[in-house]
C-alpha positions in Angstrom: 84.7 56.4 6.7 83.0 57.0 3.1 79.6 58.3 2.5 77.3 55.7 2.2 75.6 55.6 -0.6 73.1 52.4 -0.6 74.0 50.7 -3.3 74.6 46.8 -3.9 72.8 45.7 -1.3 73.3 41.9 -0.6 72.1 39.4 1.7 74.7 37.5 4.0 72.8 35.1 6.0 69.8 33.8 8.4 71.7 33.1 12.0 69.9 32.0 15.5 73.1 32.2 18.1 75.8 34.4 18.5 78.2 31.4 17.5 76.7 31.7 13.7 76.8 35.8 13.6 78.8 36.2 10.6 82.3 38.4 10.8 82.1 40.9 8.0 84.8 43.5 6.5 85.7 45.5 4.7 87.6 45.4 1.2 90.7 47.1 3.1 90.4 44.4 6.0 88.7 46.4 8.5 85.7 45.6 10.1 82.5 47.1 8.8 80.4 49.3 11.3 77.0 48.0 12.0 73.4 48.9 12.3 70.5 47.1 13.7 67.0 47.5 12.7 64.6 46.8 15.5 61.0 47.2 16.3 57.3 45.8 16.7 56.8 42.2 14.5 53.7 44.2 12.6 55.9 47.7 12.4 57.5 47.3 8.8 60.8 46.2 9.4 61.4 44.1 6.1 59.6 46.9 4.0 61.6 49.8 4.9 64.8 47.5 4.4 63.9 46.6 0.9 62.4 50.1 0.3 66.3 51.9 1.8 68.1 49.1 0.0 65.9 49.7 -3.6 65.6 46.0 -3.6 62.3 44.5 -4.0 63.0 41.3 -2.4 66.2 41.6 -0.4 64.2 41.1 2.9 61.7 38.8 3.5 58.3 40.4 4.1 55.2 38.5 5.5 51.8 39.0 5.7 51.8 37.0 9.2 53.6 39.6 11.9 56.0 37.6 14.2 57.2 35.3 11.9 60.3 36.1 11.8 62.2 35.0 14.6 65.6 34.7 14.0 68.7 37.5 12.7 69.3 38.7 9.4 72.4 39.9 7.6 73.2 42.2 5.1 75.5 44.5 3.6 75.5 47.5 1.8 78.3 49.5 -0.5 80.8 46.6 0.4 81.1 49.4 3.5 78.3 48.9 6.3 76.6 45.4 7.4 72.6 46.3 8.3 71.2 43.2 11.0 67.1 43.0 10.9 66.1 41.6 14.5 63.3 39.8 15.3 60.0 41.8 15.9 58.9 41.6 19.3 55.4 41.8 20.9 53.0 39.9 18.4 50.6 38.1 20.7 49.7 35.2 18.3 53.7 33.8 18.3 54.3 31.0 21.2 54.9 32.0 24.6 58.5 30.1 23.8 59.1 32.1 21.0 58.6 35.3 22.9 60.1 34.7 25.7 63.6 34.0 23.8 63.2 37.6 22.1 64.9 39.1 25.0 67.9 36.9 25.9 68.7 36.9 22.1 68.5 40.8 21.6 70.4 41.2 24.8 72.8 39.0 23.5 73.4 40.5 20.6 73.7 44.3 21.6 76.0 43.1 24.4 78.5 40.7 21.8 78.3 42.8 18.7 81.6 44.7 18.9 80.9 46.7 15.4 77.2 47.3 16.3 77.1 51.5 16.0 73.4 52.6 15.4 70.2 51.1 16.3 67.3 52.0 13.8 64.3 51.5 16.4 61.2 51.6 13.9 57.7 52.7 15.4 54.2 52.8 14.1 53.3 56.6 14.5 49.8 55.8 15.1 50.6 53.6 18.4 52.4 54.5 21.5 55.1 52.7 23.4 54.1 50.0 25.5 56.4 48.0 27.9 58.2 46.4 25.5 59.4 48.8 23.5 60.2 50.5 27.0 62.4 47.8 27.5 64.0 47.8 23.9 65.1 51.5 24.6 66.4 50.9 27.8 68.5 48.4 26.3 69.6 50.9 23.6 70.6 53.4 26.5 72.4 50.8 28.6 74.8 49.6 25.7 75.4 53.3 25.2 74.3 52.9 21.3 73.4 55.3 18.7 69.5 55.2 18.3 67.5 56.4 15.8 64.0 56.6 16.3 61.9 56.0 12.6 58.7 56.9 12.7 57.0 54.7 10.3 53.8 54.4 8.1 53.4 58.2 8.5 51.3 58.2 5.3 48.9 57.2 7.8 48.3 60.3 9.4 47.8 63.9 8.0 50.7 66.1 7.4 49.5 68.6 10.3 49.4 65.3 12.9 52.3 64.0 12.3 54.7 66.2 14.7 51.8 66.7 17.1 51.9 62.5 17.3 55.8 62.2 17.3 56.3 64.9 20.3 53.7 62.6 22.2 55.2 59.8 21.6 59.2 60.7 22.6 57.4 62.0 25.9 56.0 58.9 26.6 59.2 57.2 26.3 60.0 59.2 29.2 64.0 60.0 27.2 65.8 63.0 26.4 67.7 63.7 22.8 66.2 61.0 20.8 66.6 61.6 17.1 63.7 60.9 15.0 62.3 61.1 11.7 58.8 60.3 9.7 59.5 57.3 7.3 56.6 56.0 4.7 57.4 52.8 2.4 54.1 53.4 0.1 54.5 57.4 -0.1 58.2 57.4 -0.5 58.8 59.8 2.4 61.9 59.6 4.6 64.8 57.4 2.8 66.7 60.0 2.2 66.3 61.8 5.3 67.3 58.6 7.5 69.9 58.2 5.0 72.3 61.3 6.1 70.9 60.4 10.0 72.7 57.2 9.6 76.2 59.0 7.6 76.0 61.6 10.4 75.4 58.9 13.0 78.6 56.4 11.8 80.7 60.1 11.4 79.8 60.5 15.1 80.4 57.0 16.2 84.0 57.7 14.7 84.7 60.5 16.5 84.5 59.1 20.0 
């Protein structure tokens, strides 16, 4: 496939069941490859899609973490759909509301023929817990491409970052995860994580 380049970014559509997933292609009929952006409710999920995409307002942020709970659909370059998930682990959403995280994510990783890569975003300043555990070993058992984006690394200094990243892929307990640092209010990473992705969907096609 072409290089993507991360331009005309549009929004598809707001889906809660795998029924309503859209079915997106390509301008030559082909299906587009697909990425997933996953992580924490409070890790920054809607600003580093805006911040890739250079569009402001293409995802919906909020100032209240767990709000979102339902799938979001994009595209990008006419090329690649991106799918924000629903953030997982805020305690202040309903027991309800969390408890259906799983089922749907599962669902979705499982049904999602065109699903390649998952972005899995993560605070640098925290360190896994069960739940993001449980999101990897997901990840692993659908045998999916996984990028691991350390975010708000603005937060840290410069000489704690890698010390803080090495500490946290040893606590997820995994071997050969690919990471990199990501800040939305420093501009660091975007095009970094770009050519991980490229490299990522050239791999995916290769299998």
């Amino acid at each position: 496939m072409k290089k993507i380049e991360f331009k005309n970014p549009i929004f598809v559509k707001t889906a809660l069941k795998s029924e309503h997933y859209p079915k997106l292609f390509c301008e030559d009929g082909t299906p587009m490859h697909e990425i997933a952006v996953a992580g924490r409710s409070n890790v920054g999920k809607s600003s580093l899609i805006n911040h890739l995409f250079r569009h402001g307002k293409m995802a919906r942020t909020s100032s209240t973490p767990g709000k979102t709970q339902a799938l979001n659909f994009f595209t990008i370059d006419d090329t690649l759909a991106f799918t924000d998930l629903p953030g997982y682990g805020f305690a202040k959403v309903p027991e309800k509301v969390r408890r259906s995280w799983g089922p749907m994510i599962q669902s979705y990783m499982e049904k999602r023929e065109h699903l390649k890569v998952i972005l899995f975003l993560f605070d640098i300043r925290r360190m896994p817990n069960d739940d993001d555990r449980k999101l990897l070993e997901w990840v692993i058992h659908n045998e999916k491409s996984m990028i691991l984006v350390l975010t708000k690394v603005d937060k840290l200094g410069k000489g704690q970052r890698q010390a803080q990243a090495s500490k946290i892929i040893k606590a997820f307990g995994a071997d050969n995860i690919q990471s990199t640092f990501y800040s939305v209010t420093k501009n660091i990473g975007r095009q970094e994580l770009i050519r991980m992705i490229n490299e990522a969907l050239i791999s995916e096609e290769e299998v």
